[in-house]
C-alpha positions as CSV (number, residue, x, y, z in Angstrom):
1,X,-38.3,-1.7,3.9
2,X,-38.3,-2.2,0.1
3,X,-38.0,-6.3,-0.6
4,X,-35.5,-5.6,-3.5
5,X,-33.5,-3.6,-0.8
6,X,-33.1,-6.2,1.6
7,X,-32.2,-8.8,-1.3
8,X,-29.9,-6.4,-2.4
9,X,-27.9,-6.2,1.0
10,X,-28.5,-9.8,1.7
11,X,-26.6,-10.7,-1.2
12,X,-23.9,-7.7,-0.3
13,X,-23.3,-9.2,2.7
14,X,-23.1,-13.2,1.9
15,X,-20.2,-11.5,-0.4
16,X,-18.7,-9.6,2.7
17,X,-19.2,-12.6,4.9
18,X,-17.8,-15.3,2.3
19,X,-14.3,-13.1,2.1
20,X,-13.9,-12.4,5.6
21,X,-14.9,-16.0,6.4
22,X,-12.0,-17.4,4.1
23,X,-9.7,-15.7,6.1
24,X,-11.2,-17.1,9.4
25,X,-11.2,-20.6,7.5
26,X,-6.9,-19.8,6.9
27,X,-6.5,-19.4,10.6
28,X,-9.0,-22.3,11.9
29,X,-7.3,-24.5,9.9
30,X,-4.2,-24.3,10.9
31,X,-5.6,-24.7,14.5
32,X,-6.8,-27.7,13.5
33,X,-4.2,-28.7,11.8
34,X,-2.0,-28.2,14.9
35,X,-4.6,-29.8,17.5
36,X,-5.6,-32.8,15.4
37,X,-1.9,-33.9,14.7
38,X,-0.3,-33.0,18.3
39,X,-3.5,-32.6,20.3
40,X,-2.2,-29.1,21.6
41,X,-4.5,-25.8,21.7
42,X,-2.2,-23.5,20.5
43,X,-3.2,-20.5,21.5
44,X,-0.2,-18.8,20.4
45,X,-1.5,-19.5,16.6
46,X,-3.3,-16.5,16.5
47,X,-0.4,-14.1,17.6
48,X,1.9,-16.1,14.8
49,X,-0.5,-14.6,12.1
50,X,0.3,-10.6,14.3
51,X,3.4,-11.1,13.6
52,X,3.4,-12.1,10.2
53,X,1.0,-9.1,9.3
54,X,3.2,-6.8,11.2
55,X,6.5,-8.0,8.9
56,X,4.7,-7.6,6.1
57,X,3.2,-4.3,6.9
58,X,7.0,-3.0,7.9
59,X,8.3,-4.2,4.5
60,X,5.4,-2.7,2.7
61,X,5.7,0.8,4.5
62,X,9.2,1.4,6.2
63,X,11.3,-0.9,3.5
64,X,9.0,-0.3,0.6
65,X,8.7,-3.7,-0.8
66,X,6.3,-4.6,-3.6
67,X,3.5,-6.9,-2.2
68,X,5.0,-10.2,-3.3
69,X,8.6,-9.7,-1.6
70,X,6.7,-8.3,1.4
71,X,4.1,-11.2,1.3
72,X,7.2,-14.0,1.4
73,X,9.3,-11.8,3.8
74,X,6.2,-11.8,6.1
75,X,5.5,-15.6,5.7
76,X,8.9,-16.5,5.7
77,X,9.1,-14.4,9.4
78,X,6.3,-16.1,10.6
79,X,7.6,-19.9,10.0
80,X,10.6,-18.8,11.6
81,X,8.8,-17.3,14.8
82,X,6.6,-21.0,14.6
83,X,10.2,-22.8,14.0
84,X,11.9,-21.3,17.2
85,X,9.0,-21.4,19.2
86,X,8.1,-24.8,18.9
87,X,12.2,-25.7,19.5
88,X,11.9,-23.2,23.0
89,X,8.6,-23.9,24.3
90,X,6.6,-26.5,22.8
91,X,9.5,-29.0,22.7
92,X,10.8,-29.4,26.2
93,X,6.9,-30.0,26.7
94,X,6.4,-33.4,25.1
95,X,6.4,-35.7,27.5
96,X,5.1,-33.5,30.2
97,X,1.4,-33.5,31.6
98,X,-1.2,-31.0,29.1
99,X,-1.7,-28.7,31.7
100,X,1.8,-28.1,31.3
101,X,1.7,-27.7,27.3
102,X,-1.5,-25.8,27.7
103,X,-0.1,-23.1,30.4
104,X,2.9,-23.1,28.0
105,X,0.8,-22.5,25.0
106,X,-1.2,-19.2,27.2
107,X,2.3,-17.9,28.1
108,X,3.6,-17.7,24.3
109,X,0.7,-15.9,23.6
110,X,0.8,-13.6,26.3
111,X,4.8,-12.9,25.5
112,X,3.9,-12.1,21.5
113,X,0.7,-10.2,21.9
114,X,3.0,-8.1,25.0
115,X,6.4,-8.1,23.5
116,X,4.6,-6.7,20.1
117,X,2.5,-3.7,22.4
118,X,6.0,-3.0,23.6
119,X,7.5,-3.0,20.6
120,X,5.6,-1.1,18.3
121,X,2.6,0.1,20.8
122,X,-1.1,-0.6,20.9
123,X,-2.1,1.9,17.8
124,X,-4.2,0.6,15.6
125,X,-2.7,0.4,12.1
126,X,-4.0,0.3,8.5
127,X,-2.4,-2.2,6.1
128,X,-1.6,0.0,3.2
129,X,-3.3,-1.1,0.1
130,X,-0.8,-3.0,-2.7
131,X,-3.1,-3.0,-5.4
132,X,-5.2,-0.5,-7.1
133,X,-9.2,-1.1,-6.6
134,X,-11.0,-2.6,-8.8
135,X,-14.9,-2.5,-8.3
136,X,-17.3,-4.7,-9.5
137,X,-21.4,-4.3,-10.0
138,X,-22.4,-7.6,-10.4
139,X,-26.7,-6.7,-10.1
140,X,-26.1,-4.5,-8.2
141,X,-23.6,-6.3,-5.6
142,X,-20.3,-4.5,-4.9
143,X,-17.3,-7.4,-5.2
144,X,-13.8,-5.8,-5.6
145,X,-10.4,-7.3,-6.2
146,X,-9.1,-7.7,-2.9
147,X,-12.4,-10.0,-2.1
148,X,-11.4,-12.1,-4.8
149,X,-7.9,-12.1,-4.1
150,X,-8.6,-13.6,-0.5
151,X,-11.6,-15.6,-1.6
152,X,-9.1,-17.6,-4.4
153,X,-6.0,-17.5,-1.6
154,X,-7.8,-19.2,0.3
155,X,-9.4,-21.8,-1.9
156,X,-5.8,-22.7,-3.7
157,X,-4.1,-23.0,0.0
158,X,-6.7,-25.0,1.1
159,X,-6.7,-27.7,-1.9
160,X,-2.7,-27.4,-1.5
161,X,-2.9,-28.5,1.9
162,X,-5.7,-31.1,1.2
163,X,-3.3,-32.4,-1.5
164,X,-0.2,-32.6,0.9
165,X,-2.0,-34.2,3.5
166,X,-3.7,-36.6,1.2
167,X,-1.2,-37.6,-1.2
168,X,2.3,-36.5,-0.2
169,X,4.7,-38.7,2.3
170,X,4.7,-35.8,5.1
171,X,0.8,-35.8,4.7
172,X,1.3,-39.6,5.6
173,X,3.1,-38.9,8.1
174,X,1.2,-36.2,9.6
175,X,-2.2,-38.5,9.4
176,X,0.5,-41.4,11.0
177,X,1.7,-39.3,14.1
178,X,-2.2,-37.9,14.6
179,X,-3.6,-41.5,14.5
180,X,-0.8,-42.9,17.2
181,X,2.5,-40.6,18.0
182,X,4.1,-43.6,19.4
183,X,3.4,-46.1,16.6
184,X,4.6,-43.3,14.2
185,X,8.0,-42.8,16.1
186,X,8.9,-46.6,16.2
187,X,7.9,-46.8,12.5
188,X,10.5,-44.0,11.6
């Protein structure tokens, strides 16, 4: 194999891997988010994002949104899904023992990922694309838009929430009721 070659797709795929890894980043942070604040694996977290993606992808294809009404529609879906969840099943667990929050946590996922098969069946589908490609060479490495779209997402939600969580009250709050829940409760 040519050296220049294997340079070449090296440097192809640290680009591939950086963008698909901002999205993993997205969804591992909100796990830890979620575990380091209320020490609960939620493994629902992952079937939250399903649902988001399939709101948006029904708002994109069957109401024919533009991408930014879809995009809010679909995030806006999500938090509610999160909101009622947490009020259903995560709440009457509080005070009981982890296994308890933990077999809780399996069964939510099991009802999304299930409920959703039902719903709108196993078939694989394609998110449409919402904007027009746009391919760049840079020596000889392909980057398009949609890599830089998710690459810059994800860098501006992540200083967001660094920002929140470092200098906003609910940030306090969230760093208060991870360091001692009990503490934070008395303390309002």
């Amino acid at each position: 194999m040519h050296t220049g070659s294997f340079a070449l797709q090296f440097a192809q795929q640290i680009v591939n891997g950086i963008s698909l890894g901002s999205i993993y980043a997205l969804i591992a942070l909100g796990y830890t988010m979620i575990y380091g604040i209320i020490k609960l694996i939620n493994f629902a977290h992952g079937d939250i994002y399903m649902l988001g993606a399939y709101i948006g992808f029904v708002a994109i294809t069957k109401a024919h949104l533009p991408f930014l009404p879809a995009l809010i529609i679909a995030m806006v879906g999500a938090a509610l899904a999160g909101i009622i969840i947490e009020r259903i099943a995560y709440k009457p667990m509080r005070n009981a023992p982890r296994i308890a929050a933990l077999i809780t946590a399996i069964g939510v996922s099991f009802f999304l990922e299930n409920g959703m098969i039902l719903l709108v069946s196993p078939q694989p589908r394609t998110f449409p694309p919402v904007f027009a490609p746009t391919v760049y060479h840079i020596g000889g490495v392909v980057v398009n838009n949609q890599q830089i779209l998710i690459l810059a997402s994800a860098l501006v939600l992540m200083l967001g929430l660094t920002y929140i969580v470092n200098k906003t009250k609910a940030g306090k709050a969230m760093r208060a009721v991870s360091y001692d829940a009990d503490a934070a409760k008395l303390m309002g």
